[in-house]
KOLGU-4560 file (N, C-alpha, C; in nm, 3 decimals, padded with zeros to 5 digits):
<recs>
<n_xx: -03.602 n_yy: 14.580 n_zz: 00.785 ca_xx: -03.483 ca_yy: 14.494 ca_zz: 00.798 c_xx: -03.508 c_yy: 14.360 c_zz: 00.730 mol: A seq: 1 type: UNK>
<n_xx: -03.406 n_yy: 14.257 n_zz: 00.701 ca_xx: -03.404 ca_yy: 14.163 ca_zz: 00.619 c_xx: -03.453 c_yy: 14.078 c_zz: 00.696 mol: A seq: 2 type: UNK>
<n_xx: -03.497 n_yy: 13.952 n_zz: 00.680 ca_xx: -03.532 ca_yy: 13.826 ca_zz: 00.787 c_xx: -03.430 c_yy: 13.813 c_zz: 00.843 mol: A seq: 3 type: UNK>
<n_xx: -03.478 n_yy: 13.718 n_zz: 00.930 ca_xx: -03.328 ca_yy: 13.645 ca_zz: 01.018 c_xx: -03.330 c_yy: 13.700 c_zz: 01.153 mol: A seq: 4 type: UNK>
<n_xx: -03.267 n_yy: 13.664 n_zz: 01.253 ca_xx: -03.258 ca_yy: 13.681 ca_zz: 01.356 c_xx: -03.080 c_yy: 13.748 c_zz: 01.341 mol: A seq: 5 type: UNK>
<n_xx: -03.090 n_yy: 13.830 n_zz: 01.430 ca_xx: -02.928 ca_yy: 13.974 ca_zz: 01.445 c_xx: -02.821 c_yy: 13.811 c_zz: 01.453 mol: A seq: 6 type: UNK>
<n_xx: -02.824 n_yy: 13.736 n_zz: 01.505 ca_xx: -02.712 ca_yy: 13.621 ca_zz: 01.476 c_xx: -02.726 c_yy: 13.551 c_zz: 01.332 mol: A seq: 7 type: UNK>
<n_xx: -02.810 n_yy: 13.523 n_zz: 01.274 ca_xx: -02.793 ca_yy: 13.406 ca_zz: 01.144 c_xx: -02.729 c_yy: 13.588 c_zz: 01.045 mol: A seq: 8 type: UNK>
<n_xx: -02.804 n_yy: 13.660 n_zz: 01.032 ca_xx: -02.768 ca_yy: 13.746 ca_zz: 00.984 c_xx: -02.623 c_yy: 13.830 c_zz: 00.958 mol: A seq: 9 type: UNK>
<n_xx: -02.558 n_yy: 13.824 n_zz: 01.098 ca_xx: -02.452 ca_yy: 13.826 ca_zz: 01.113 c_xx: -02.356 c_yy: 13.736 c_zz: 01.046 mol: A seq: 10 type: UNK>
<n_xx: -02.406 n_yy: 13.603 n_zz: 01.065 ca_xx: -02.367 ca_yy: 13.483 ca_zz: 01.021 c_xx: -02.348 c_yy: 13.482 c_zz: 00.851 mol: A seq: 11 type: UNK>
<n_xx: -02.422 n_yy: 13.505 n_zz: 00.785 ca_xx: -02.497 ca_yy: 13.551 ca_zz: 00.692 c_xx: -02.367 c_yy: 13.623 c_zz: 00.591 mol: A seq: 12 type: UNK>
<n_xx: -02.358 n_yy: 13.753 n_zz: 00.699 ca_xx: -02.248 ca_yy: 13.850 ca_zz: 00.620 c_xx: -02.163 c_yy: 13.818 c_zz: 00.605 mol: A seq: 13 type: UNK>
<n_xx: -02.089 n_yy: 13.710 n_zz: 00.719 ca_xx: -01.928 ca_yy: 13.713 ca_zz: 00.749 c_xx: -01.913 c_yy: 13.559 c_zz: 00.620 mol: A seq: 14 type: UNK>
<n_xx: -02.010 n_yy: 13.507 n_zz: 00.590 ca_xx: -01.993 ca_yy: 13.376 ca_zz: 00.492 c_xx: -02.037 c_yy: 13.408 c_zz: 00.389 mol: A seq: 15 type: UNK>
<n_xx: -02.107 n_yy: 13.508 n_zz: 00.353 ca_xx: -02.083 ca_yy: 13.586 ca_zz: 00.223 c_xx: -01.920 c_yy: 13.660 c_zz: 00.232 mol: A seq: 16 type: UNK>
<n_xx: -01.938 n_yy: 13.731 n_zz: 00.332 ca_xx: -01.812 ca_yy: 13.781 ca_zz: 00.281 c_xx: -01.659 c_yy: 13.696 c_zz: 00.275 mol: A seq: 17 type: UNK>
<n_xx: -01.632 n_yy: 13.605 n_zz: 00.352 ca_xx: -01.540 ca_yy: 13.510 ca_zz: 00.308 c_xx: -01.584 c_yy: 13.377 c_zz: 00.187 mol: A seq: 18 type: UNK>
<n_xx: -01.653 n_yy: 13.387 n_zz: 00.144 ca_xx: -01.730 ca_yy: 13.291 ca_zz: 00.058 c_xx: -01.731 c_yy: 13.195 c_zz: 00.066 mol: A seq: 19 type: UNK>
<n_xx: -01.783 n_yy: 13.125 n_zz: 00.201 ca_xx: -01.796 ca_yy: 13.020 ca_zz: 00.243 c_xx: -01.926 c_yy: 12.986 c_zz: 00.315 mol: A seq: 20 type: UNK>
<n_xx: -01.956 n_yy: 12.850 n_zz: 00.347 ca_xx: -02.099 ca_yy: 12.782 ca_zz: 00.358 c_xx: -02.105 c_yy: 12.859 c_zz: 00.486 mol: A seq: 21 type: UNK>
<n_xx: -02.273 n_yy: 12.938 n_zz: 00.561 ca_xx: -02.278 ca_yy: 12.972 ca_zz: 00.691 c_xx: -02.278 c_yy: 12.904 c_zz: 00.782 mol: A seq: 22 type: UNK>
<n_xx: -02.288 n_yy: 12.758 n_zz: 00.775 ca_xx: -02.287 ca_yy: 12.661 ca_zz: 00.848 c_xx: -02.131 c_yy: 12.660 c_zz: 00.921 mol: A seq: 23 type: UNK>
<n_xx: -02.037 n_yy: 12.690 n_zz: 00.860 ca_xx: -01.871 ca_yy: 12.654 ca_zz: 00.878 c_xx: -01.854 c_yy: 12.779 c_zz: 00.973 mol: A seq: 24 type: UNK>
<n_xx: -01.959 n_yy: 12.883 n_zz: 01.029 ca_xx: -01.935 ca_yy: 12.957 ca_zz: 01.071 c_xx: -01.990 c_yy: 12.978 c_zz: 01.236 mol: A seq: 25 type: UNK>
<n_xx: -01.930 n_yy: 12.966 n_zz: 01.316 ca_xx: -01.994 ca_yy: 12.944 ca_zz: 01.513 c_xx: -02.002 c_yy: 13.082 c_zz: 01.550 mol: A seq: 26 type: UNK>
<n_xx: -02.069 n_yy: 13.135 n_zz: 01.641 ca_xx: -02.048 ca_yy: 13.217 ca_zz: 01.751 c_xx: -01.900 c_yy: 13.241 c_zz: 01.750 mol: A seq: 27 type: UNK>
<n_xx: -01.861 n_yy: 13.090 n_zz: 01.809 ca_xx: -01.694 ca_yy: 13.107 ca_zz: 01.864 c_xx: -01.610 c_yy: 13.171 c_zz: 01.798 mol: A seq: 28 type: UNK>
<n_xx: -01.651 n_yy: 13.177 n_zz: 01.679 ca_xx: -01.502 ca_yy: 13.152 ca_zz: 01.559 c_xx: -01.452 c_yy: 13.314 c_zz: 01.526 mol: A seq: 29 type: UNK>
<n_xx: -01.360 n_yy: 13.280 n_zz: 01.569 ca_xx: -01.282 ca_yy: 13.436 ca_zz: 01.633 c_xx: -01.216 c_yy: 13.498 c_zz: 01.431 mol: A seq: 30 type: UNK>
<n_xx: -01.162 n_yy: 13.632 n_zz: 01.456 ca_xx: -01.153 ca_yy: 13.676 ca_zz: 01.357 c_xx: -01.024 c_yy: 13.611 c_zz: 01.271 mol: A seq: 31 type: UNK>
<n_xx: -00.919 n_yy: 13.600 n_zz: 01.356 ca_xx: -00.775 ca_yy: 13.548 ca_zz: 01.362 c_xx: -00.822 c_yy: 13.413 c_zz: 01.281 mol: A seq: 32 type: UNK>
<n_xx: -00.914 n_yy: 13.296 n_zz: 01.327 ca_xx: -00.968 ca_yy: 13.154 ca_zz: 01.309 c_xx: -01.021 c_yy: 13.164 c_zz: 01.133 mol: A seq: 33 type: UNK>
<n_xx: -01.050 n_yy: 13.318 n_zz: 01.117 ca_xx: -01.112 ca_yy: 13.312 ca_zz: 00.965 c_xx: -00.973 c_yy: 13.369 c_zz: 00.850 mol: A seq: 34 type: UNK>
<n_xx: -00.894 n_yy: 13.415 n_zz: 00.897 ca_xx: -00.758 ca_yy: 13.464 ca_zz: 00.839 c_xx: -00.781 c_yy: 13.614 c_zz: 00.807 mol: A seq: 35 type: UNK>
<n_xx: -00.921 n_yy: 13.683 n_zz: 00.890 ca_xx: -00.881 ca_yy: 13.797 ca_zz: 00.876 c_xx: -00.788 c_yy: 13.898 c_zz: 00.924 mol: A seq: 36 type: UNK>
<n_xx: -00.756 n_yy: 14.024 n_zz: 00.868 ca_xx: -00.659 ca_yy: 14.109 ca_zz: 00.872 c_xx: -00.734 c_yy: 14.244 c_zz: 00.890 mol: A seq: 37 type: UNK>
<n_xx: -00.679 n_yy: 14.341 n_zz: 00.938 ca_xx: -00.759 ca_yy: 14.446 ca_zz: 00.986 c_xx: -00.821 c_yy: 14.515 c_zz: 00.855 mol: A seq: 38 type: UNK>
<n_xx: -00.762 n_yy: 14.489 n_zz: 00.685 ca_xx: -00.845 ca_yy: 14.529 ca_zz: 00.620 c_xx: -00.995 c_yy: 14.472 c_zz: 00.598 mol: A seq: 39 type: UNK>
<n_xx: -00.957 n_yy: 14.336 n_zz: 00.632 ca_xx: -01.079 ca_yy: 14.291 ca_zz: 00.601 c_xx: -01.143 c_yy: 14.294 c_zz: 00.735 mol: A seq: 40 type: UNK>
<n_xx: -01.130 n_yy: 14.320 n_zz: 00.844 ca_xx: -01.198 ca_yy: 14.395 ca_zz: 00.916 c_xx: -01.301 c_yy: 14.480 c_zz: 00.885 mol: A seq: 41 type: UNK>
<n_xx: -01.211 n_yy: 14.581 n_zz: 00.852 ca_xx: -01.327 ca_yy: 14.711 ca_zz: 00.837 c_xx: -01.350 c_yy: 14.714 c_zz: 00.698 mol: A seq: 42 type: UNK>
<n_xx: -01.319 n_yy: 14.629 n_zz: 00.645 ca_xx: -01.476 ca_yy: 14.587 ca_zz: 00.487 c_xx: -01.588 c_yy: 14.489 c_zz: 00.575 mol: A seq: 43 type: UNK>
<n_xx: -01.513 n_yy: 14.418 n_zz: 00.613 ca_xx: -01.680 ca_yy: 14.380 ca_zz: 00.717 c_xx: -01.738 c_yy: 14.397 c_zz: 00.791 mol: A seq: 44 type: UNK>
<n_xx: -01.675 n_yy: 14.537 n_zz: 00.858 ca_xx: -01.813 ca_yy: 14.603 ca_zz: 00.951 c_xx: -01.874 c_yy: 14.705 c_zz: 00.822 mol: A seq: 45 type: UNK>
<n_xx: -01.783 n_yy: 14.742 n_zz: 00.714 ca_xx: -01.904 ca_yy: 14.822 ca_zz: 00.601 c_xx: -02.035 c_yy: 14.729 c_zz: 00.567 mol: A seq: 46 type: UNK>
<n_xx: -01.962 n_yy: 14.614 n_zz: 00.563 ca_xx: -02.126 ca_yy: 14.514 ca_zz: 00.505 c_xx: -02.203 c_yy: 14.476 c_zz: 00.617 mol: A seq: 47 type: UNK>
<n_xx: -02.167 n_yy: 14.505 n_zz: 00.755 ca_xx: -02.260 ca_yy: 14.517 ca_zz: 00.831 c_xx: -02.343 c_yy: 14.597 c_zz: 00.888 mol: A seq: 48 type: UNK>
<n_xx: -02.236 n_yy: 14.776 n_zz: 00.830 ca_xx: -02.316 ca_yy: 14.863 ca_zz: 00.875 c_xx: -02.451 c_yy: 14.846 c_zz: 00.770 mol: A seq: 49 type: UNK>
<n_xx: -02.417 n_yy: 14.799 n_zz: 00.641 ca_xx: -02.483 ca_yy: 14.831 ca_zz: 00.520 c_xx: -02.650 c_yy: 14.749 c_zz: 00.569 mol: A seq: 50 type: UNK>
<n_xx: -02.571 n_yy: 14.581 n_zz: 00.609 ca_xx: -02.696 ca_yy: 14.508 ca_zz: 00.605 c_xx: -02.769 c_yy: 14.535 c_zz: 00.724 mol: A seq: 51 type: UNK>
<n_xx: -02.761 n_yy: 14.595 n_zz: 00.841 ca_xx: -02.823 ca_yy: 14.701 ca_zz: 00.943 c_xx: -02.919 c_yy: 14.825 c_zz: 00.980 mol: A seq: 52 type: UNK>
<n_xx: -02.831 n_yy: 14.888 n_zz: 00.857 ca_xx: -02.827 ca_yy: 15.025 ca_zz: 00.822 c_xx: -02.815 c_yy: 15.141 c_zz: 00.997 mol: A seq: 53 type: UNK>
<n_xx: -02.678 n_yy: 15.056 n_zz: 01.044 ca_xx: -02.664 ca_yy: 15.148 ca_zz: 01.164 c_xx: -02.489 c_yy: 15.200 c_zz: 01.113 mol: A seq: 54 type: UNK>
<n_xx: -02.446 n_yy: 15.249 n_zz: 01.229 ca_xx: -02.289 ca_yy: 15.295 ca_zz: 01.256 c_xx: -02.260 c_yy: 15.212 c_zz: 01.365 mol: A seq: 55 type: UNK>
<n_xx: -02.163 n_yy: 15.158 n_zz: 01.363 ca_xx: -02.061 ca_yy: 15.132 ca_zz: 01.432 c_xx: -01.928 c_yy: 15.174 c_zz: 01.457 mol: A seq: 56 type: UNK>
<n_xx: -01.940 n_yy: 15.271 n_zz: 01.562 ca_xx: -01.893 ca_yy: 15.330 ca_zz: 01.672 c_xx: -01.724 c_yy: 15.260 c_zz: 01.635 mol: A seq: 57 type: UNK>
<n_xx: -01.615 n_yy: 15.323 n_zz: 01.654 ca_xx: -01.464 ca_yy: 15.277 ca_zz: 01.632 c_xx: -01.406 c_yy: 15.241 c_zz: 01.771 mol: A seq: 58 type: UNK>
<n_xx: -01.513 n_yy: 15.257 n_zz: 01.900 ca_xx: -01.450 ca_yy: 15.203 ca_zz: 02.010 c_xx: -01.513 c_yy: 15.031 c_zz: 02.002 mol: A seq: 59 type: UNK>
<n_xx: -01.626 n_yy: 15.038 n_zz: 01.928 ca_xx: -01.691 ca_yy: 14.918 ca_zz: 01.938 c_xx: -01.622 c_yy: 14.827 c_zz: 01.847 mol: A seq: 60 type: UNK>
<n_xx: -01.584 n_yy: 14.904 n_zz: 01.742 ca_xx: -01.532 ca_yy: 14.794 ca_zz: 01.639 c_xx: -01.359 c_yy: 14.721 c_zz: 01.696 mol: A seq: 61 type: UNK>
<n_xx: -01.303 n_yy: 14.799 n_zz: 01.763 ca_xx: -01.178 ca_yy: 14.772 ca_zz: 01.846 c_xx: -01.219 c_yy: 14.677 c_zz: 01.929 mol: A seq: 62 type: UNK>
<n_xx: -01.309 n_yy: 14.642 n_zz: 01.997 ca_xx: -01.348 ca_yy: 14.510 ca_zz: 02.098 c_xx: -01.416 c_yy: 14.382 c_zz: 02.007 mol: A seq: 63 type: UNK>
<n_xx: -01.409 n_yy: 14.408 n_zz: 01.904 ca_xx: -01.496 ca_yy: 14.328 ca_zz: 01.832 c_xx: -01.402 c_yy: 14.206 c_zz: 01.807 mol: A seq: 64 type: UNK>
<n_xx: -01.360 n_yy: 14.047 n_zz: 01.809 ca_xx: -01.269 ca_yy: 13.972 ca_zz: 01.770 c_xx: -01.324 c_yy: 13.844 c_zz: 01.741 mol: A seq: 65 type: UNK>
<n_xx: -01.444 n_yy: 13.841 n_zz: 01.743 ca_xx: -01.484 ca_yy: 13.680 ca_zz: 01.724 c_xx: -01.640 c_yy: 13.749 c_zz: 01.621 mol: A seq: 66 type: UNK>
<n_xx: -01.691 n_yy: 13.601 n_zz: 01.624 ca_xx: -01.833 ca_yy: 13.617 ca_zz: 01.556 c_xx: -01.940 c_yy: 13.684 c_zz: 01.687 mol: A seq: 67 type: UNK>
<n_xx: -01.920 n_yy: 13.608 n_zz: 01.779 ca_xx: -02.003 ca_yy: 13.639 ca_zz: 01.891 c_xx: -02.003 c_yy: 13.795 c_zz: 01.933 mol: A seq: 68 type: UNK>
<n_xx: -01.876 n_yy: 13.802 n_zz: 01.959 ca_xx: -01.826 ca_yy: 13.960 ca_zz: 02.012 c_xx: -01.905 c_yy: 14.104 c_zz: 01.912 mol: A seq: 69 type: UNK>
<n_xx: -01.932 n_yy: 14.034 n_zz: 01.766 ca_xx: -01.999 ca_yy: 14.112 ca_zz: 01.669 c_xx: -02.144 c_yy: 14.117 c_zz: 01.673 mol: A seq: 70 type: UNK>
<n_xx: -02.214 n_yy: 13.990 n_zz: 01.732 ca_xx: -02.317 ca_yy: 13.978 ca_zz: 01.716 c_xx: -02.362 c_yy: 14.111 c_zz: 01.837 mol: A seq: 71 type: UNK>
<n_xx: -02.283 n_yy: 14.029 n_zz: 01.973 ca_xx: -02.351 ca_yy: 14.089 ca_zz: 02.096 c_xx: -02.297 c_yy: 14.294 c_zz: 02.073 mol: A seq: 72 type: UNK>
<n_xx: -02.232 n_yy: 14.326 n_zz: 01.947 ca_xx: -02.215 ca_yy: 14.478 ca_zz: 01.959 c_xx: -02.308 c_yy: 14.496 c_zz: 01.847 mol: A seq: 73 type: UNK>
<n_xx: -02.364 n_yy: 14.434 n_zz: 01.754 ca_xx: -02.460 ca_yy: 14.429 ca_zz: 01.649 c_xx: -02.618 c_yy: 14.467 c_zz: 01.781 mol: A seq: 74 type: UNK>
<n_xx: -02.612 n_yy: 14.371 n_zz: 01.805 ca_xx: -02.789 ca_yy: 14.364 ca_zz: 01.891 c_xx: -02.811 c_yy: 14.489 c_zz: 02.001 mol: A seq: 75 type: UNK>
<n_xx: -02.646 n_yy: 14.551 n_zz: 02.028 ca_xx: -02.662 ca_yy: 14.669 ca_zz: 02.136 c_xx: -02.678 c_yy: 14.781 c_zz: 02.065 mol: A seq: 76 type: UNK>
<n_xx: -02.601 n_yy: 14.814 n_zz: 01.902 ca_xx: -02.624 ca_yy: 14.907 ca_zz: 01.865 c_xx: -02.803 c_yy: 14.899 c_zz: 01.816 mol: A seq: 77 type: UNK>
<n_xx: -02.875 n_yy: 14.790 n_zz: 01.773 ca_xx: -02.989 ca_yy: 14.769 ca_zz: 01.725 c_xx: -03.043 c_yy: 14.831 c_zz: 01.834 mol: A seq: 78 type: UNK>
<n_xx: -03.066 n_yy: 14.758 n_zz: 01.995 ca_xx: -03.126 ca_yy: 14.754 ca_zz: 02.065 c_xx: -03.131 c_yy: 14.933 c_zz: 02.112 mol: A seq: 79 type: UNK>
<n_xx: -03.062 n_yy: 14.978 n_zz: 02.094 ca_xx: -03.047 ca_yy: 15.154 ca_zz: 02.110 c_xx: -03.115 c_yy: 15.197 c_zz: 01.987 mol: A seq: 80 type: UNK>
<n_xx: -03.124 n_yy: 15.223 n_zz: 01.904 ca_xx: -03.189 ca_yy: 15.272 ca_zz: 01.782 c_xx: -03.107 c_yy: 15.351 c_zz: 01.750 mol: A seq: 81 type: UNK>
<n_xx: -02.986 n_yy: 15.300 n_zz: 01.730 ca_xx: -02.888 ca_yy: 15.430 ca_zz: 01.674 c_xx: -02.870 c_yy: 15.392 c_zz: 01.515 mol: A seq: 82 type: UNK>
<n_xx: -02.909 n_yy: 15.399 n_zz: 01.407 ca_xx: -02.902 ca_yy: 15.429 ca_zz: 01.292 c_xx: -02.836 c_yy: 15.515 c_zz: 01.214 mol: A seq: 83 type: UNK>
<n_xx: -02.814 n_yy: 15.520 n_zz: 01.079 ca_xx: -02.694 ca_yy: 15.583 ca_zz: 01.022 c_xx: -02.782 c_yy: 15.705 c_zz: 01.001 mol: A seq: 84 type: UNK>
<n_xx: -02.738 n_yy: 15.815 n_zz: 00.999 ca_xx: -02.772 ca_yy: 15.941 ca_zz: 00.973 c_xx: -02.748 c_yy: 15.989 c_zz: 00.808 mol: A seq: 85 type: UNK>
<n_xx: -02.877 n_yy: 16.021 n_zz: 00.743 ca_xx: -02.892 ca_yy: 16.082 ca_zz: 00.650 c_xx: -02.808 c_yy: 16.147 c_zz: 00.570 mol: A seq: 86 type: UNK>
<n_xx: -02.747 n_yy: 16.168 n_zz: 00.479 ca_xx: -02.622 ca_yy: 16.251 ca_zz: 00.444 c_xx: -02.690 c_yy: 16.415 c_zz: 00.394 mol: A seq: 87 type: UNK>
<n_xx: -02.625 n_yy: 16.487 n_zz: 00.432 ca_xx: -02.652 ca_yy: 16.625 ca_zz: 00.428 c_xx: -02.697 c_yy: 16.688 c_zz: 00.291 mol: A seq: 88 type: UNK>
<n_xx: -02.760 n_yy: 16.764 n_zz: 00.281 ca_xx: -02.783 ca_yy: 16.807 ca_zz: 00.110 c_xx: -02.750 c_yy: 16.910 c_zz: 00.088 mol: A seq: 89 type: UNK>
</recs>
């Protein structure tokens, strides 16, 4: 996995992916607060499954609405060892 601790990292993705400084970015700061829209939703749980390398679950991504809410479903899927599965050959 990359450095960082599962929050700066998080942090990390969501200010790459809006292209803005990570600093401008809190725990608090809900999805609505960044002007996202459900597409850009689920382009940013792809760059999180990516920078992870887990799945995130579509009941999890439905509770997800802030930075925080991502982190604390980021560190549960980590903390389980559920990882993306291999693609078939």
């Amino acid at each position: 996995m990359a450095d960082g601790s599962i929050s700066e990292r998080v942090i990390r993705v969501f200010a790459d992916f809006k292209k803005v400084d990570s600093g401008d970015i809190k725990a608090e700061t809900t999805f609505e607060e960044l002007g996202f829209d459900s597409l850009d939703g689920l382009n940013l749980i792809f760059e999180l499954e990516e920078e992870f390398d887990i799945v995130v679950p579509d009941d999890k991504v439905q509770s997800m609405r802030s930075v925080a809410e991502v982190i604390a479903g980021i560190e549960s899927i980590v903390d389980s060892g559920t990882t993306q599965q291999p693609a078939a050959a």
